[in-house]
C-alpha positions, 0 to 999 in steps of 0.5 A: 484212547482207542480200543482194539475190537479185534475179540468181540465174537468167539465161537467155541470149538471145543467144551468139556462134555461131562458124558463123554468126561473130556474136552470134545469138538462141539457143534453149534445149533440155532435154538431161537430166534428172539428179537434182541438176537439168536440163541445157539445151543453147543452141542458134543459131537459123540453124544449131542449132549448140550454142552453151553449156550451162547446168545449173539446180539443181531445188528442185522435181522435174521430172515427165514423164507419157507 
């Protein structure tokens, strides 16, 4: 049988933010970068309060050049 990997990664657009009491659009901050993948931080957009974390698992390396 077959799976449909069509879902595998979301991204979240909106979270409930217990500052501002509602559901608000959110942005997403890099945190970390670990070597089993990247840390994001979803941040409020009225107050940056830190509403979730997310953690991707990289299949490709991520490269920083100063």
């Amino acid at each position: 049988m077959r799976q449909n990997h069509q879902y595998d990664d979301f991204d979240a657009t909106e979270l409930f933010c217990p500052r501002c009491r509602q559901a608000v659009p959110v942005r997403k901050h890099l945190l970390l970068v670990l070597p089993q993948g990247d840390k994001y931080d979803y941040r409020c957009v009225y107050c940056g309060f830190s509403v979730g974390e997310k953690q991707e698992s990289g299949s490709t390396p991520t490269i920083f050049v100063p």
